[in-house]
C-alpha positions as CSV (number, residue, x, y, z in Angstrom):
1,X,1.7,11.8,17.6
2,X,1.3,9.6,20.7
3,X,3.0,9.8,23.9
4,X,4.7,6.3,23.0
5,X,5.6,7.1,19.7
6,X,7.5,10.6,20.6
7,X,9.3,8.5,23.6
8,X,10.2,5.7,20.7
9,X,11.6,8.7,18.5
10,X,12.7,10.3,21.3
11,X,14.8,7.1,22.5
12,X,15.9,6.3,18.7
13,X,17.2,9.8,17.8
14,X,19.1,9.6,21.0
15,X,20.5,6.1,20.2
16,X,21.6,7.5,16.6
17,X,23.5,10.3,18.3
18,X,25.5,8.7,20.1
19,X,26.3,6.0,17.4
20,X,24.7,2.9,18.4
21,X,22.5,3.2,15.4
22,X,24.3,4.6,12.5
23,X,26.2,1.4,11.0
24,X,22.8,1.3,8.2
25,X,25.8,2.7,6.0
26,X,27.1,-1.5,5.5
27,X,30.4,-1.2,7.3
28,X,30.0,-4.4,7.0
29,X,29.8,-5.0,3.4
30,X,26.4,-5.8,3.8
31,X,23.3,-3.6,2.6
32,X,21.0,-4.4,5.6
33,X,17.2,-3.7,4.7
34,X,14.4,-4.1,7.1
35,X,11.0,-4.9,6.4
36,X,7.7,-4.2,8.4
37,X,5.2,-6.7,7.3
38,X,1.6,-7.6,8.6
39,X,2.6,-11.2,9.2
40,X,-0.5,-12.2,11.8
41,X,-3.1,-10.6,11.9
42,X,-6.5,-9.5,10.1
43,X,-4.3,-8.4,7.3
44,X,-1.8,-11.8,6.9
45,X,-2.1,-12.1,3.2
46,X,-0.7,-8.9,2.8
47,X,1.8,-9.2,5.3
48,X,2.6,-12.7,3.2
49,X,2.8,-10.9,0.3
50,X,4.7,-8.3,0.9
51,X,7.9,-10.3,2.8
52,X,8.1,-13.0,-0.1
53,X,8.4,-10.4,-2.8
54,X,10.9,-8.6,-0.5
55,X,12.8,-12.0,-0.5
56,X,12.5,-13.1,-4.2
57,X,14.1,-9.6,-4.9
58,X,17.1,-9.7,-2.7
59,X,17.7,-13.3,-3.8
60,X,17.5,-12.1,-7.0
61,X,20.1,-9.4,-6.1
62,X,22.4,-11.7,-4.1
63,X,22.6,-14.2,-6.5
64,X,24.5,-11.8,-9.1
65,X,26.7,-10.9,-6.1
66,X,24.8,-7.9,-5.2
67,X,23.9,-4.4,-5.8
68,X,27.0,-2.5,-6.7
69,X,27.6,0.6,-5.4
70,X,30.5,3.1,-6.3
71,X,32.4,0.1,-8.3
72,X,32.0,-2.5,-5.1
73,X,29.2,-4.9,-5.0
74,X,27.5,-5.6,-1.9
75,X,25.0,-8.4,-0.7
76,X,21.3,-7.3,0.8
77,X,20.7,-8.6,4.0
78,X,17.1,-8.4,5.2
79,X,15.7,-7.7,8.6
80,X,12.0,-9.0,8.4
81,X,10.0,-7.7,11.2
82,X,6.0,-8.9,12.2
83,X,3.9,-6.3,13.4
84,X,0.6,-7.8,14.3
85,X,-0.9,-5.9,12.0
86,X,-1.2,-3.2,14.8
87,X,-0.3,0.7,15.0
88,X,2.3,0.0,18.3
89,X,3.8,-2.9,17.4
90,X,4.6,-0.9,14.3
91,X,6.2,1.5,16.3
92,X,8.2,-0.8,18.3
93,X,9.8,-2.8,15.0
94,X,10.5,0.1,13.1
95,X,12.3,1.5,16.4
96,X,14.1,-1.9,16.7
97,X,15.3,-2.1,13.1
98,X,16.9,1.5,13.3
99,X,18.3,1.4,17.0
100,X,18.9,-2.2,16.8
101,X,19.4,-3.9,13.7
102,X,21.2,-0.9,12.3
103,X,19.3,-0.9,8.7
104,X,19.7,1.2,6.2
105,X,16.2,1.5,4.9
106,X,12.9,0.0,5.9
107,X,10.3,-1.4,3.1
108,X,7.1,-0.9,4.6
109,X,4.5,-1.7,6.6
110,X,1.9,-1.4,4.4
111,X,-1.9,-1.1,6.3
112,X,-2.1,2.8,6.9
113,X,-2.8,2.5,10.7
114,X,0.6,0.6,10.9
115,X,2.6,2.9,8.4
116,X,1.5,6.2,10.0
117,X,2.9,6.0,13.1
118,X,6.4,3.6,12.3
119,X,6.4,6.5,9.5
120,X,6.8,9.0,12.4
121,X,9.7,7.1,14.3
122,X,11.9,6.7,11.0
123,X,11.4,10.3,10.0
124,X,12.7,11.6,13.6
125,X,15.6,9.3,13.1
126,X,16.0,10.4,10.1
127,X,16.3,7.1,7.5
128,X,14.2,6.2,4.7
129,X,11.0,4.3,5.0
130,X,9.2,3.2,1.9
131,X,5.8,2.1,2.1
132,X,4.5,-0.2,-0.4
133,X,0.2,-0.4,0.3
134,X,-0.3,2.3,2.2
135,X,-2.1,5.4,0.4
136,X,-3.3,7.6,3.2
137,X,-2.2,11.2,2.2
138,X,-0.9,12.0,5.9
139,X,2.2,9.0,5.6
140,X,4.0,11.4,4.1
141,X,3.2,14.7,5.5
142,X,4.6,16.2,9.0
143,X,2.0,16.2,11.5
144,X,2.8,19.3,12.6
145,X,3.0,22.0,9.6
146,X,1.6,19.4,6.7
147,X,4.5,19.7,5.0
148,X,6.2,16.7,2.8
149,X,8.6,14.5,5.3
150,X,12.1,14.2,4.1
151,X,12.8,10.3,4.6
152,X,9.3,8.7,4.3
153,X,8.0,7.6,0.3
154,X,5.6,5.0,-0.7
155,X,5.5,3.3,-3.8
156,X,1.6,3.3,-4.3
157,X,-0.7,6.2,-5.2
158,X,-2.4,8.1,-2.3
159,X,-6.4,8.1,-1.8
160,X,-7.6,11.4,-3.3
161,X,-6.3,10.3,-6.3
162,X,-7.8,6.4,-6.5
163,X,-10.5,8.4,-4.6
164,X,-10.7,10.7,-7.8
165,X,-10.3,7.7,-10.4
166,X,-13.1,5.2,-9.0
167,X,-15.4,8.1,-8.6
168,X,-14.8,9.2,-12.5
169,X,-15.2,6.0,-13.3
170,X,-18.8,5.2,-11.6
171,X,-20.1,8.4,-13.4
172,X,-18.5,8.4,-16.7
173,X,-18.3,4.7,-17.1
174,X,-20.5,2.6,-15.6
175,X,-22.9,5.9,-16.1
176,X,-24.3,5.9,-12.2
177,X,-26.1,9.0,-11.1
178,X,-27.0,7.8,-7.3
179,X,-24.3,6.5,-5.2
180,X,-24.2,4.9,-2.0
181,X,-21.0,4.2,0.5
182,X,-20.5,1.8,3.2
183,X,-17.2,2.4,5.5
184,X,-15.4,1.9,8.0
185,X,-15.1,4.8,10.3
186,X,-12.7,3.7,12.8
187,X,-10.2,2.7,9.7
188,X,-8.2,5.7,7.9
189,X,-8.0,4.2,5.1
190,X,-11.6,3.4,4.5
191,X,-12.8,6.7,5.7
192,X,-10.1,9.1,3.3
193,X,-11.2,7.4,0.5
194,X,-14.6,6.7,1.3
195,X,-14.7,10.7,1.9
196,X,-12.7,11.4,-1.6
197,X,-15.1,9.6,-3.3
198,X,-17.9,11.0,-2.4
199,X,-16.5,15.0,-2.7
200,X,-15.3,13.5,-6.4
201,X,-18.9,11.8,-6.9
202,X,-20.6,15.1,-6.4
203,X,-18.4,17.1,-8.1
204,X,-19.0,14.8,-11.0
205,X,-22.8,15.4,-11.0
206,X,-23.8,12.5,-9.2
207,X,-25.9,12.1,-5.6
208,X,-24.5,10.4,-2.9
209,X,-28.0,9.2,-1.4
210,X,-26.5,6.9,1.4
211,X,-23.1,7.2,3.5
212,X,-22.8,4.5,6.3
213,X,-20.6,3.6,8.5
214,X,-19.5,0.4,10.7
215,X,-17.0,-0.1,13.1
216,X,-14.0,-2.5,12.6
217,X,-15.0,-5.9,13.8
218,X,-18.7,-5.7,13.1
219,X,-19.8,-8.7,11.0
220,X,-23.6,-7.6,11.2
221,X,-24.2,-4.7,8.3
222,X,-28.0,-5.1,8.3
223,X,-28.9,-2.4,9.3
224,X,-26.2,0.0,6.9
225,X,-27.6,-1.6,3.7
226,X,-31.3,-1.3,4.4
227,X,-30.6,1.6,4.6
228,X,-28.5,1.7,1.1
229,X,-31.2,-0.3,-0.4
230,X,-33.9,1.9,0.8
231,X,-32.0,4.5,-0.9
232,X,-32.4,3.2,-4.1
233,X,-28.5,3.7,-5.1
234,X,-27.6,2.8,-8.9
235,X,-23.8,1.3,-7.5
236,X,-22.5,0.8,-3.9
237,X,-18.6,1.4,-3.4
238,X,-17.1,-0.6,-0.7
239,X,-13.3,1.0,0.3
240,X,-12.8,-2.0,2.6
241,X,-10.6,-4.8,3.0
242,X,-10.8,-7.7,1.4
243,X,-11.6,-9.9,4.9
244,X,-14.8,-7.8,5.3
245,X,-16.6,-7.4,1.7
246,X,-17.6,-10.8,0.8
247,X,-19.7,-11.2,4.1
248,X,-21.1,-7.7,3.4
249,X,-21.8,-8.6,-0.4
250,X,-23.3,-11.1,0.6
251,X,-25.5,-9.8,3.3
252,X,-26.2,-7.3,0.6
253,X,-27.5,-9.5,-1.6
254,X,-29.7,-11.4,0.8
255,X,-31.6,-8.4,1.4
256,X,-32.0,-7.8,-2.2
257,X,-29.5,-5.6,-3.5
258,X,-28.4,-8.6,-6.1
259,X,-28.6,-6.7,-9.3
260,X,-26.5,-3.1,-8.1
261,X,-23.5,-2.8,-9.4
262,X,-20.6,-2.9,-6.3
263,X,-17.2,-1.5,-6.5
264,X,-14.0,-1.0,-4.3
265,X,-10.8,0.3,-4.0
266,X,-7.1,-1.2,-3.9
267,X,-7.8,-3.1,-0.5
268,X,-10.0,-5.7,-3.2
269,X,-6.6,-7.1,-4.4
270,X,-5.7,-10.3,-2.4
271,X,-6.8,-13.4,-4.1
272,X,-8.4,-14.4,-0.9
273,X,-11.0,-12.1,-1.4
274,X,-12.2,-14.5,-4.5
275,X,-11.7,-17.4,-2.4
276,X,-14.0,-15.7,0.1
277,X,-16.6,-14.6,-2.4
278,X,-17.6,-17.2,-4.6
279,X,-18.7,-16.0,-7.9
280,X,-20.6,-12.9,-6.1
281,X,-18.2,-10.7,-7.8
282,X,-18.2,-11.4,-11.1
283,X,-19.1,-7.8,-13.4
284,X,-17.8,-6.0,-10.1
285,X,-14.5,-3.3,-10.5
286,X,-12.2,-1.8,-8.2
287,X,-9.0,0.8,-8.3
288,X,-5.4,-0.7,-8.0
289,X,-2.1,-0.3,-8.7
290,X,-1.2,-3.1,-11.3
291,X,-2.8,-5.5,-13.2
292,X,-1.1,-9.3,-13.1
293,X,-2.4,-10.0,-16.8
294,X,-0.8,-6.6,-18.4
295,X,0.8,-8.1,-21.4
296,X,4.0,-5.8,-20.8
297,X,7.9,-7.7,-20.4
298,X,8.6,-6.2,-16.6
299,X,4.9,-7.6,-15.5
300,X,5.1,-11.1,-17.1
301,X,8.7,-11.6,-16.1
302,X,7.9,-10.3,-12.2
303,X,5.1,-12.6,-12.1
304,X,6.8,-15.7,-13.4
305,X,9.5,-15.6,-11.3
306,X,6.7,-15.0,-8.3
307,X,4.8,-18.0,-9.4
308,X,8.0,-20.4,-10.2
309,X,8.8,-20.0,-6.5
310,X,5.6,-19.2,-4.6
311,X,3.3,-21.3,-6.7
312,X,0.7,-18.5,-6.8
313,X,-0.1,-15.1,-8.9
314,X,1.2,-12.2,-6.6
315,X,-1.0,-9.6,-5.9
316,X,-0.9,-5.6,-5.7
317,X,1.1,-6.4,-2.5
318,X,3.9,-8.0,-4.1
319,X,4.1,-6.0,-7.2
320,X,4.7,-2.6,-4.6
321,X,6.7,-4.3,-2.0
322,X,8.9,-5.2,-5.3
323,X,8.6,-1.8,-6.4
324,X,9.5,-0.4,-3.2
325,X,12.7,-2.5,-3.2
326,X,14.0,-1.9,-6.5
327,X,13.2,2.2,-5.7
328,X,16.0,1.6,-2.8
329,X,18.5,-0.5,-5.0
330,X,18.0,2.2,-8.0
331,X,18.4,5.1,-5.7
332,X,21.6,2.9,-4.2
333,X,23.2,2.6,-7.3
334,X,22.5,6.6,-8.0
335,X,24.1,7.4,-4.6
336,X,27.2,5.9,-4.9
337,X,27.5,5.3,-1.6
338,X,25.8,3.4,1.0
339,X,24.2,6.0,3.9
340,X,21.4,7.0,4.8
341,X,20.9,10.6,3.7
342,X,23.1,10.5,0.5
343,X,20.5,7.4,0.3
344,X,17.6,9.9,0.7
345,X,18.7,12.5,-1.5
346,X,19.1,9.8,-4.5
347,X,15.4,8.7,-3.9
348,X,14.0,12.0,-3.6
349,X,15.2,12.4,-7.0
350,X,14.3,9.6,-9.3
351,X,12.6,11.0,-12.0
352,X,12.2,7.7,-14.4
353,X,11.5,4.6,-12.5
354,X,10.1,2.0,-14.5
355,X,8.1,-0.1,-11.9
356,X,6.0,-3.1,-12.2
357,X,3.3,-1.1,-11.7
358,X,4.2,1.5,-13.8
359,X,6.6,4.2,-14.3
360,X,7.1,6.8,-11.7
361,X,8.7,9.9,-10.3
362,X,9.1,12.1,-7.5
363,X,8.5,15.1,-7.4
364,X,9.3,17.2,-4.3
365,X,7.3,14.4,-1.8
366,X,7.1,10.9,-1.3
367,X,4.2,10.6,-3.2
368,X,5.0,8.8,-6.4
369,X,3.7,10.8,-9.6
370,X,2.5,7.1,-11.2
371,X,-0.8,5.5,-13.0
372,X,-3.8,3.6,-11.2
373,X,-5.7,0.3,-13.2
374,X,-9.4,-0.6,-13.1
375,X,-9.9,-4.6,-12.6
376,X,-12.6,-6.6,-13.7
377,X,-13.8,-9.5,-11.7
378,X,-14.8,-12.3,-14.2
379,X,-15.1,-15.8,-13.5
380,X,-13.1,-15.8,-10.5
381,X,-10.1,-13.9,-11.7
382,X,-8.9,-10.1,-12.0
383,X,-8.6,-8.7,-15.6
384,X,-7.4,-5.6,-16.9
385,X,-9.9,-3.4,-17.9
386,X,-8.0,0.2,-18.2
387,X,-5.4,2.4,-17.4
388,X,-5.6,5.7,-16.0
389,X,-2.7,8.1,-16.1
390,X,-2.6,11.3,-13.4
């Protein structure tokens, strides 16, 4: 932990103990919820994304006169916080929303370098944080002794287990024996499951014969995918956001790597990244969490009411950050009462949540116990290919 993020605990656990930030309980018959959300940025979509899901939801809630809780219905009020997209401004909002604002619970944020370190601050304060996006294994674990936190969940899965899916699928699938791997190394996110794969790869039988790295930033990947092509890999998995691979597609297909199969993770899902791509992608796959065309009643009802008042399909943002707010209001309702460990408790132990992206449980973490999907770019839209269960 940085020296700024254990003065920011420091500062808020103080704050809390002398009860200038324990009113998250709704003394004032309001449920106040923050939210974290990269709303500028490299990362706005998501940011986007994630607050109007958050905000169809507790419209949704408030509109039935809210969530009752031990017989007495109370309205959600949200506290929606931008963070830049950036690690200390993370750290300063979620300090803010517990000292300050006096919330409850925080939804989010969602990037991994932002979630890590506001993860920290609401776990020494002690109130729940639910991540929707972010799937780096160490959200959830102590820094110190590695073991599970008590007060920080995320509605996605964690990388060594896309890591795990993506990889299975490459080999048993899409039946590629040589794999190649561009990343970036300055991103945690990219490098856990750009590592994952490749351990999961190799285990599988395959060869990885090429694992590059960039920096975040770089636009010029020349160099990386000679390499890669030089290689001679059957598929090239890209665990990058969805602002960076279309211009390294298409550098990669400028240098003649047009007919190898590319594939990504979750951080594929915005709709901008087809915007960005034009038909590059089609016959492509990545990892996510849900699939928008899953002919299931929860999915199709979520992402008509998305698209009646956003005018667009949400994405794998949306669906979590909804997930992540109905985990709260289900736990809520469980609880009985509206404070921030009887809170905790109730969350930590949902065992059937039936989520937009599919049903989950917890099971001594905050790691969800859940599904993954496999997507399939064609003619500018995601479909459904599969389902894999953990």
């Amino acid at each position: 932990m940085s020296g700024r993020v254990i003065m920011l605990a420091a500062l808020t656990a103080a704050l809390l103990a002398t009860g200038c930030g324990g009113e998250g309980e709704g003394k004032d018959n309001e449920i106040r919820i923050g939210v974290i959300a990269e709303l500028t940025g490299d990362l706005a979509a998501v940011g986007a994304s994630c607050r109007n899901a958050v905000e169809l939801e507790a419209r949704r809630v408030n509109e039935t006169g809210g969530i009752e809780i031990g017989g007495r219905k109370r309205r959600v009020r949200l506290f929606i916080e931008d963070n830049g997209g950036k690690s200390d401004q993370s750290v300063a909002t979620a300090q803010k929303l517990i000292a300050q604002d006096r919330v409850l619970a925080i939804i989010g944020p969602n990037a991994s370098r932002c979630a890590v370190p506001a993860a920290e601050i609401a776990e020494a304060s002690r109130v729940v944080m639910v991540s929707p996006w972010s799937t780096a294994p160490r959200l959830t674990l102590d820094a110190r002794t590695g073991a599970p936190k008590k007060y920080v969940f995320r509605s996605g899965f964690i990388d060594p287990f896309q890591g795990g899916v993506i990889a299975r699928f490459a080999r048993e699938t899409l039946a590629a024996g040589r794999a190649a791997v561009l990343y970036d190394v300055a991103s945690e996110y990219n490098k856990g499951i750009a590592e994952v794969f490749k351990a999961a790869f190799t285990t599988g039988g395959g060869e990885v014969v090429a694992f590059e790295t960039y920096t975040t930033g770089d636009k010029d990947f020349s160099a990386q995918l000679t390499k890669i092509k030089n290689a001679n890999p059957d598929l090239v998995f890209l665990p990058n956001y969805y602002t960076e691979v279309p211009l390294q597609v298409q550098q990669a297909h400028r240098l003649g790597l047009a007919k190898v199969a590319f594939i990504g993770g979750d951080s594929w899902g915005s709709p901008e990244l087809l915007q960005n791509a034009g038909g590059l992608f089609n016959g492509y796959y990545f990892s996510t969490h849900y699939a928008a065309d899953a002919p299931t009643p929860p999915v199709q009802e979520f992402v008509a009411a998305y698209k009646a008042a956003y005018g667009s399909a949400p994405d794998d943002v949306a669906a979590l950050s909804t997930d992540a707010f109905r985990l709260i209001m289900q736990a809520l309702t469980a609880a009985g009462r509206p404070d921030r460990e009887t809170l905790r408790a109730a969350l930590a132990g949902i065992q059937d949540y039936d989520g937009i992206t599919g049903r989950m449980r917890f099971n001594g973490t905050g790691d969800p116990v859940k599904s993954a999907v496999i997507l399939r770019i064609e003619n500018g839209a995601f479909r459904f290919h599969s389902r894999v269960e953990p």
